[in-house]
Structure formats: C-alpha cells, structure tokens
C-alpha positions in Angstrom: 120.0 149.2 83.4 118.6 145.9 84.1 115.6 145.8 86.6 116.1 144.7 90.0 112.6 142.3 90.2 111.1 140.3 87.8 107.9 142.9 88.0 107.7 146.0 86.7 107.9 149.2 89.4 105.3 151.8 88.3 105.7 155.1 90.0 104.6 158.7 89.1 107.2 161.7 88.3 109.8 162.3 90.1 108.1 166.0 91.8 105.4 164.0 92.8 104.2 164.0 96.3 103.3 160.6 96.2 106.6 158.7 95.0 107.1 157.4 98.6 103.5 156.4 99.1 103.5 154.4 95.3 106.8 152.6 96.2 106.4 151.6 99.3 102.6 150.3 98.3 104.0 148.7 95.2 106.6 146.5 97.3 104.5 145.5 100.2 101.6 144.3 97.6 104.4 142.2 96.2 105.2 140.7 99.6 101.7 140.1 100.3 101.1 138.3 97.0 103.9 136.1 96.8 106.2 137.4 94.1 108.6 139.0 96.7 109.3 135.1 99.0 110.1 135.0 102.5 113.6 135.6 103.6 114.1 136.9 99.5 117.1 139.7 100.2 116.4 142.3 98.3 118.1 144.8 96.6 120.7 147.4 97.9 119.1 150.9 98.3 121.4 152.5 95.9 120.6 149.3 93.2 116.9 150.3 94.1 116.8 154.1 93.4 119.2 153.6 90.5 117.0 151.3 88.6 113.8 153.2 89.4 115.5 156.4 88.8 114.5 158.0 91.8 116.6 159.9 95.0 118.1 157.2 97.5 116.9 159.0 100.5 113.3 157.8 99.0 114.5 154.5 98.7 115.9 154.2 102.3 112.5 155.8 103.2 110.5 152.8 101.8 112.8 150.1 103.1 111.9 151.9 106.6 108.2 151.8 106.6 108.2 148.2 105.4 111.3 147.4 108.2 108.1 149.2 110.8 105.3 147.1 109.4 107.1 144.0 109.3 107.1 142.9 106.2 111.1 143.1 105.7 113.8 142.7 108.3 117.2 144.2 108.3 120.7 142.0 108.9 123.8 143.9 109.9 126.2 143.5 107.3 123.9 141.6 105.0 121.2 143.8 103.6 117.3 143.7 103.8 115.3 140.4 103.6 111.5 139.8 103.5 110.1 138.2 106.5 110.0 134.9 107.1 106.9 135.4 109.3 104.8 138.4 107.6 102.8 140.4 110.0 98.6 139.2 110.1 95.9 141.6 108.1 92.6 140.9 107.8 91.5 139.1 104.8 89.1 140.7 102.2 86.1 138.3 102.2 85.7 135.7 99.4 82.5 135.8 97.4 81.0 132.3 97.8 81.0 130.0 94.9 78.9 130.8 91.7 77.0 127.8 90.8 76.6 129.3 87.5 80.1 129.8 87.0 80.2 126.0 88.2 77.8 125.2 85.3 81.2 125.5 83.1 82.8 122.0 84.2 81.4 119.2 83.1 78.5 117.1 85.1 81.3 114.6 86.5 83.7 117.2 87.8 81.4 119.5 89.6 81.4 117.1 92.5 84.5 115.0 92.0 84.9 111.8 94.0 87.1 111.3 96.8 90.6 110.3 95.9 91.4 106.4 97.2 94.8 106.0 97.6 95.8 109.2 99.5 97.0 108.0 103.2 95.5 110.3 106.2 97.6 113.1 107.1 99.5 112.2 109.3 99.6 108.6 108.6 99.1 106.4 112.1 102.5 104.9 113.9 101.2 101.1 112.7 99.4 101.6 109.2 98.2 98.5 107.4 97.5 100.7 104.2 96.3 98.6 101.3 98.4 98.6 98.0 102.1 100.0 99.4 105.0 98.1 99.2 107.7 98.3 101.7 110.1 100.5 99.4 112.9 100.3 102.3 113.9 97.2 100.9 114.1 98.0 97.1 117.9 98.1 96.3 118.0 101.9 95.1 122.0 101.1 95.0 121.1 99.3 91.5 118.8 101.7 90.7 120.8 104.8 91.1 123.7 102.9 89.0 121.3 102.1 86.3 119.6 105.4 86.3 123.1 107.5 86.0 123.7 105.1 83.0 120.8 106.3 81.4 121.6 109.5 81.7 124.7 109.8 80.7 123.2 107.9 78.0 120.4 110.1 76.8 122.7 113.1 77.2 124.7 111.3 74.4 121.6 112.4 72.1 119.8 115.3 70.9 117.0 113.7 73.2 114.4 114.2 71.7 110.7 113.3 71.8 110.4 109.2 72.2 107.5 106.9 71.1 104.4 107.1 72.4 103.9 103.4 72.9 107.6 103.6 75.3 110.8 102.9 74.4 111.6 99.6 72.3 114.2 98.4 75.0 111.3 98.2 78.6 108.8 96.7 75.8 111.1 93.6 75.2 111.9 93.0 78.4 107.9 93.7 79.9 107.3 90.9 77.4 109.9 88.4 78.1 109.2 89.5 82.3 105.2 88.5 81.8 105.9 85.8 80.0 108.2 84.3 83.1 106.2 85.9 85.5 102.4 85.9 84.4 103.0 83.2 81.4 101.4 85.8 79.3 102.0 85.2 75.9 102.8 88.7 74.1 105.5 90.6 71.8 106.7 93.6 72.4 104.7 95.5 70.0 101.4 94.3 71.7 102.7 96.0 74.5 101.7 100.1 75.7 103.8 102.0 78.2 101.9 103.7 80.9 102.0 106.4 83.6 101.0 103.6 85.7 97.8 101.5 85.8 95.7 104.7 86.3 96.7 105.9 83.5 96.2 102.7 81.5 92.2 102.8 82.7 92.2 106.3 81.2 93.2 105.3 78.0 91.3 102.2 77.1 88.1 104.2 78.6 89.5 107.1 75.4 89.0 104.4 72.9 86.4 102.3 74.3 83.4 104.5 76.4 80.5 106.5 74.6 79.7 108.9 76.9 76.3 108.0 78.6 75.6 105.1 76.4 78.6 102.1 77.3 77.6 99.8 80.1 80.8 98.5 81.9 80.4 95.9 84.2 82.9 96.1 87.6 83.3 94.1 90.4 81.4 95.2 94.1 83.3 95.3 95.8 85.8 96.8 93.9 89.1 99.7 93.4 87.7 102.7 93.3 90.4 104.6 90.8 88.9 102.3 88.1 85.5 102.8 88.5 86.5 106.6 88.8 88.4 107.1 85.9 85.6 105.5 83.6 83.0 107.8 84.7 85.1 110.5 84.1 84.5 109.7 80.8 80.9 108.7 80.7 80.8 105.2 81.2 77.5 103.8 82.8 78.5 101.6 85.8 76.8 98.2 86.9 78.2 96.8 89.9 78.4 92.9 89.8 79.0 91.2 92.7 81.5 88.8 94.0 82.1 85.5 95.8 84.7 83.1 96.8 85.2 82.2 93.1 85.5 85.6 92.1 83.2 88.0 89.5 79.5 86.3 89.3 79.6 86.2 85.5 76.3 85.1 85.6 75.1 88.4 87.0 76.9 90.6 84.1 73.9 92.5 82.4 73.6 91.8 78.1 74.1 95.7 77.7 77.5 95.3 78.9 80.5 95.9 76.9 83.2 96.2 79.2 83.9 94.2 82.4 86.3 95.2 84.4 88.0 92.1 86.6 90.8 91.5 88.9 90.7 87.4 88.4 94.5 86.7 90.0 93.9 88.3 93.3 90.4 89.8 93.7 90.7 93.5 94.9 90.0 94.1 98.0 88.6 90.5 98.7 91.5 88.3 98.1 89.6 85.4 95.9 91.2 84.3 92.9 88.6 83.4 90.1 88.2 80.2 89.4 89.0 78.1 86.1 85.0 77.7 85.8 84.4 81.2 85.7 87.2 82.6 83.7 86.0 80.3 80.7 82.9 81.5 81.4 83.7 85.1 81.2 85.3 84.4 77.6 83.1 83.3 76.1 80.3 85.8 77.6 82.6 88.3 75.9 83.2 86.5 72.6 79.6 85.6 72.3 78.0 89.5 73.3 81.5 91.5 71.3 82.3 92.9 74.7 86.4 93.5 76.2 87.5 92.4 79.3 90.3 94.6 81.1 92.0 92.3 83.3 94.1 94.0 86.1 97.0 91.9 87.1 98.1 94.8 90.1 100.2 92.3 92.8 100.0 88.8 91.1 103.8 88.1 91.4 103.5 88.0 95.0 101.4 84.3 94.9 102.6 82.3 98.7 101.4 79.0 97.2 99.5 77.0 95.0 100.1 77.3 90.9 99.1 80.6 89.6 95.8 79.9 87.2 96.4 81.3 83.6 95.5 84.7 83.2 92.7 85.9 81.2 94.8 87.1 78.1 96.7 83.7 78.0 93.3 82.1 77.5 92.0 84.8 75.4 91.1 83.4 71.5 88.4 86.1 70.4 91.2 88.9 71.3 89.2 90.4 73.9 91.3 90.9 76.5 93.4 94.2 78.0 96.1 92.8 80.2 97.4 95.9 82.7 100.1 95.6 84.5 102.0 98.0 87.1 105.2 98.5 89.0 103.7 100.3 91.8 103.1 97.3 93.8 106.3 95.2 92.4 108.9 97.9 93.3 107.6 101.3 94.1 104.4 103.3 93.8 106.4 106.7 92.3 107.8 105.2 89.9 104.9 105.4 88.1 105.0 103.1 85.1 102.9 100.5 84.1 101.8 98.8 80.9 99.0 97.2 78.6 98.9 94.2 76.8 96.4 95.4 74.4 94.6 93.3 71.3 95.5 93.8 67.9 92.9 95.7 66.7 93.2 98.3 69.6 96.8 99.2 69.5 96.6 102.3 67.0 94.0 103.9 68.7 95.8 103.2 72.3 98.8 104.9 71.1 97.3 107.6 69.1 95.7 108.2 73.2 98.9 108.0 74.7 100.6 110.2 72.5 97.2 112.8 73.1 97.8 112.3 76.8 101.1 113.0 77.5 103.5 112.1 74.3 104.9 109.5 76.1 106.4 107.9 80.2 109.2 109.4 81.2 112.5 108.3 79.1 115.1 107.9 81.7 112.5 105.9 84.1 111.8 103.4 81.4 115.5 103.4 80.5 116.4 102.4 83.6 113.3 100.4 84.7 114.6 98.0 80.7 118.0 97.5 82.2 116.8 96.9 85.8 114.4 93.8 84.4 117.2 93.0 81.6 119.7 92.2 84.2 117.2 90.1 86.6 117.4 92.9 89.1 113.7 92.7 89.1 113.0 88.7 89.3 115.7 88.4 92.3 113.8 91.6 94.2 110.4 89.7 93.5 111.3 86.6 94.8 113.1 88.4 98.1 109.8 90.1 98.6 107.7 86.9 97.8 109.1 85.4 101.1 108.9 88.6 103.2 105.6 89.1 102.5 104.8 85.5 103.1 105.9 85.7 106.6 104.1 89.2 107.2 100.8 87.6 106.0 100.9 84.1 108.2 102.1 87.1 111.2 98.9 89.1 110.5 96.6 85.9 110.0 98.3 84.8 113.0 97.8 87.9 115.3 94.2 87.9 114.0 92.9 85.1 114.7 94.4 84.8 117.7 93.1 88.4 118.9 89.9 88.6 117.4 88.9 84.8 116.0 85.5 84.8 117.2 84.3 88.6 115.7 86.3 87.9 113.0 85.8 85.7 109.6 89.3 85.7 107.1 88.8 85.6 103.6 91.4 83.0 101.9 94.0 84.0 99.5 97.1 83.2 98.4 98.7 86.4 97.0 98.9 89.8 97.1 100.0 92.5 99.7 96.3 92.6 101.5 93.9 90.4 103.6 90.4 90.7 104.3 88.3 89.8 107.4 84.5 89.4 107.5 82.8 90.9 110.6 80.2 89.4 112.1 76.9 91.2 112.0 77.1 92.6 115.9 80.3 94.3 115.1 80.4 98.1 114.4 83.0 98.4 111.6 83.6 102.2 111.2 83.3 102.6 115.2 86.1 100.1 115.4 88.3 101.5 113.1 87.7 104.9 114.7 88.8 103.4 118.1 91.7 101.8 116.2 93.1 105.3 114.4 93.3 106.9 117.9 95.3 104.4 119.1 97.6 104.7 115.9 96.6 101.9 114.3 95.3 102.4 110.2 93.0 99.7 109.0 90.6 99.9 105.8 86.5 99.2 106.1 85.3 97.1 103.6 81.8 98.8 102.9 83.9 101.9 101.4 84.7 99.9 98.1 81.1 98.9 97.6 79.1 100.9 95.0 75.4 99.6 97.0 74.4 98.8 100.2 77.5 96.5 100.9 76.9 92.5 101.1 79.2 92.0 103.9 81.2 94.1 105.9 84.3 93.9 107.0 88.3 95.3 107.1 91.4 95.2 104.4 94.8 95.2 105.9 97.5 96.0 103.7 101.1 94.4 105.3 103.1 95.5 102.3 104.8 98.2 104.2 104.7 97.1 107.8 107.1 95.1 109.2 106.6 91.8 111.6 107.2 93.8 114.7 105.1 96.2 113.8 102.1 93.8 113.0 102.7 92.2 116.4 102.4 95.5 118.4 99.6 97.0 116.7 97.4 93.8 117.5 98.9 94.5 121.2 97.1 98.2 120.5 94.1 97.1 119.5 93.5 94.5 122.3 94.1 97.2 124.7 91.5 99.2 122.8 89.0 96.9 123.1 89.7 94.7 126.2 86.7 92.6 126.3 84.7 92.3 122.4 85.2 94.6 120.0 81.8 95.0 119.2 78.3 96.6 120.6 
C-alpha cells in the first residue's frame, strides 16, 4: 500500500502499550516542524490505520488528542486539517553562535555588508527611491505577446542547455540597440549576457582580482553593490574622489589596475565626466596596463545636451568593460544585463558565466531579442525620456522652491536621480528621519561614501513617483519642518 505522507511512520508492535503514545508524538512533531502545513487535510482514519497497519480505534484516538491540543481541527463532512493557527509552546533555547564554527566562512562573509538596494519594509506612501523605474508604464501587453511566443517557441525544441555567452538572437540586437543608443561600436560576439549588472561585476572581478593583491580604483562617492561584489573576491579598494567633472583621474594611485567609473551619469552625484578627463583616464590605463569597467546603468534617459562618447567608443588600447542593464530601462526583475567586453577577455568571461550559472534565462532573453528587434524598446525609451523629464524639472522645482536656501542641486542632465548639497548647519540623517515619519523616503548622501564623506547631502530617485506625488511629498515635508529644516 502506498504511504499516506511523504515521511516515514515509525511505530513499535502492534501489543505494544505505547502505539498510541508513538503515533500521536510522531504526527504532532511533524506539525511542529513543517512537514505536515497548515490547513494540510489529512488522511482518513481508515487510510491512516490501513497504511500503518494498525486498529482504527488507535487511529481515531490520535486524531483526538491532536483535535485537544490544537494542532489539527475537524470539518463536518470534510475530514481533519492541521491548524492554521498552531497552539504556542515554549521554544527550546538556541545555543549562541560559535565563533569557531564562524571561523569556516571566509574573512569577507563573516560580517557581510548591508545590502543597498532593498527598500524599507514597508516602503513610505511618497518614496523617492534611487534606481527604480516606474514599471506601471512598461507595456507588459507586448511583453506577455512576445513572451508566449517564445514559449511556444522553445517548447518546439528539446530545450536544452543554451550558450553561456546568451542567445545569438538578444546579442545582435544589444549590439545594433548600443550602437543607436550609446553609439558604442560592438558585434555581437563582443557582447556577454548577464543576470543583470551585478552579476556582470562578479564576473569581470572572476577573471580580473588576485585576492588581497589587485588595487581597484572606485569613485567616492559611489554604488555600493560594486564595490561589494569586488571585495567579495579580494579586491583591495581605493576610494578616489569626485567633482563636477566626474572621477579625479589625477588622484588614481599607480598600484591600480582596475578603476571602476560611471562617466555618463555619475552615481549618486549626477556629473557627467568631462571630455578632459575621459582622455585622461585612457590613457592612464593604456600607459599603467590597467581596465576600466565603465557602467552605463540609466544613460538613455539624457533631458538635453549631446550625450559625450562613452569610454569604450573612445577606447584604442582595448581596455574598457562596457556594462549595460535593463533594470533601469524597463524593469528591475527582469534581470538581464550585458558586457561589452575586450577581445582578449571574452574566453575567460564566458568560461565564468558558464561556472556561474550556465547561462540567463532562455525565454527572458528570447523575449527581451524580439522586444528590442521590433523597436518596442526604443519607442518605450523615448516615452519615458519625456516623463521623466517632467518629473525631474517637478522635483527641481518643488525643491528649490521649498528648501532653496538649505539646499545646493547638483546639475545633471540624465538619469532617474538628483542630488542636493546641504549646507553645513543642516542635520542630514535627523532630517530624513523626520521625513520617513511623515512618509516621505529620501536617500543621505554620506551612506555611499567609503571615508569621512566630502559633502553631505540627499539623492532623490523620481523614477517611480509620479508628479502628484512629488508635489505632495514637498507639501509633507514643509509641514515637517515649518520654519528651517536644520539645527
């Protein structure tokens, strides 16, 4: 007979006194556990004795004494269920922590940073979170269309196991979308498909970092995810700091042999780095044998002014990693991204990939090739170019006009953030203490510093919060601080 749970019932002789005791303990342990799930009906009493071989009057018995404790509840014409709402015990006390059984992980991961991009729990009513998009208006019509197409297209085939480096089909049309886009000059075999940009980081750091011996330069302020994932794999950090021209390339130490830069829309300040500076850069790396990853995250959303070449397009000593995402262009879950990666890197960047994960997600990409393919994805760009256009000049607006004289805006022309300088008298984390109580979410500057920070400050993120919404947050946070919003 086939069981009647997916564990095994272990019960003495039949003649033993304690067949009752050994049941009923054996099915209550399973409720406790988790292997018996609220609301779970479970099986008749007859099923019950029949499979375990034993009288039904025993089963009925052990149904009872659970129905008394309970831990199971009984439904007229339905049968016996566990309880949704098991009764409290006392929990048996949990030895603290061994720090030698810590000793096991790795130096990094006994203390692992704080993850970045997680939004509080629960998020405010009015959240200016950096880095979201407003996925509301992504037209998941096409998408779903598309998507079903690829199914029914992959279920054509034996599908099996695709390449590492992503399917041929998304690599053309990343290339010929860059090249409109970004004016970045690349074929589709240059090109890497990613579980995102974080994923991107992780695999150039693979191929790239000695642990405890590369120095990699990174902007301060900076994105924390990047700097995170390189440690993870032994990368020694130098912060280099930043002005309205973007990363001081002057200030990169010789030891470096990876700088990290985000030249189109500086992350979280705004800047874009100047001509001056990326020329400089290149030929710091071509001179000293060091890469440059260059993270392109938001530029298609540029409000004005003509986009300055990226790094890779200006690249001659093949130095440059070009990573590109779709979390910011259509939707953070969809979690693909890319690298544009030199020549001589593109064996061992697969041969990581493949290590990682074997390869994206096959219907994603399938869909994400035909959603670019068609110019789904250059008409939702250039909607959200103009919606985000207005959001910013609402925000810059609203800001200037609430807080003008505490507050300094840092200029930029792209992206889905701005930044504000605060003057020295105002308390930044107090303020956006004040502001989170009132339902309002705003970023502090100083947390994307690695040092004491150079300036403080706020990030407001307006990719997914509407006009309205901007407007009556600033109403909020007038009301919270009705005369100066600083000490």
């Amino acid at each position: 007979m086939d069981p009647v749970f997916e564990f095994p019932i272990v019960l003495p002789a039949r003649d033993s006194r304690g067949l009752l005791r050994a049941l009923h303990g054996q099915l209550r342990a399973a409720i406790l556990d988790g292997r018996l799930k609220p609301g779970l009906r479970l099986p008749s009493t007859r099923k019950l004795a029949d499979a375990c071989m034993l009288s039904r009057n025993t089963a009925v018995a052990a149904y009872d004494l659970l129905l008394s404790e309970g831990y199971v509840a009984a439904r007229r014409g339905s049968g016996v269920f566990v309880a949704s709402e098991l009764p409290r015990r006392a929990e048996p006390a949990q030895a603290p922590a061994d720090a030698a059984d810590e000793r096991r992980l790795t130096p990094h991961w006994r203390n692992p940073p704080p993850t970045f991009v997680l939004p509080p729990d629960p998020p405010p009513r009015f959240d200016f979170a950096l880095g979201i998009p407003d996925a509301a208006l992504f037209p998941f019509a096409i998408w779903r269309r598309l998507a079903s197409r690829a199914v029914r297209a992959i279920a054509k085939t034996r599908a099996p196991y695709a390449p590492p480096r992503g399917q041929p089909a998304l690599r053309e049309s990343i290339a010929t979308h860059v090249s409109f886009a970004r004016a970045v000059a690349c074929a589709a075999d240059d090109i890497v498909v990613t579980s995102g940009a974080q994923q991107a980081f992780d695999l150039i750091a693979r191929i790239l970092v000695t642990p405890g011996r590369t120095v990699v330069a990174v902007e301060d302020p900076g994105y924390p995810p990047f700097r995170t994932a390189f440690a993870a794999h032994g990368a020694k950090l130098v912060p280099v700091p930043v002005d309205a021209e973007g990363l001081v390339v002057d200030e990169i130490p010789r030891e470096a042999r990876i700088v990290y830069v985000t030249p189109s829309h500086q992350f979280p300040l705004g800047c874009a780095m100047s001509a001056r500076r990326r020329a400089a850069l290149l030929d710091l790396a071509a001179a000293s044998g060091a890469v440059v990853v260059e993270d392109d995250y938001d530029g298609e959303f540029r409000f004005g002014g003509r986009p300055l070449d990226a790094l890779q397009t200006l690249d001659r000593a093949a130095c440059v990693f070009y990573v590109g995402t779709f979390s910011k262009s259509l939707f953070p879950s969809i979690r693909l991204g890319y690298v544009v990666a030199p020549p001589w890197a593109q064996r061992a960047l697969i041969a990581a990939k493949r290590d990682a994960d074997w390869h994206s997600p096959v219907i994603e990409q399938d869909t994400l090739a035909a959603f670019i393919a068609e110019g789904h994805m250059a008409r939702h760009v250039r909607r959200m170019r103009a919606v985000y256009a207005a959001r910013r000049e609402t925000l810059l607006r609203h800001l200037t006009e609430a807080f003008g004289q505490w507050v300094e805006p840092v200029p930029n022309i792209a992206g889905l953030h701005l930044s504000a300088f605060a003057s020295p008298s105002v308390d930044v984390a107090a303020l956006i203490d004040v502001a989170r109580r009132h339902d309002v979410g705003m970023f502090a500057l100083h947390g994307l510093y690695i040092g004491e920070p150079a300036r403080h400050g706020f990030a407001f993120g307006y990719g997914a919060i509407g006009e309205r919404s901007i407007a009556d947050a600033f109403v909020r946070l007038r009301k919270a601080w009705p005369r100066r919003p600083a000490v």
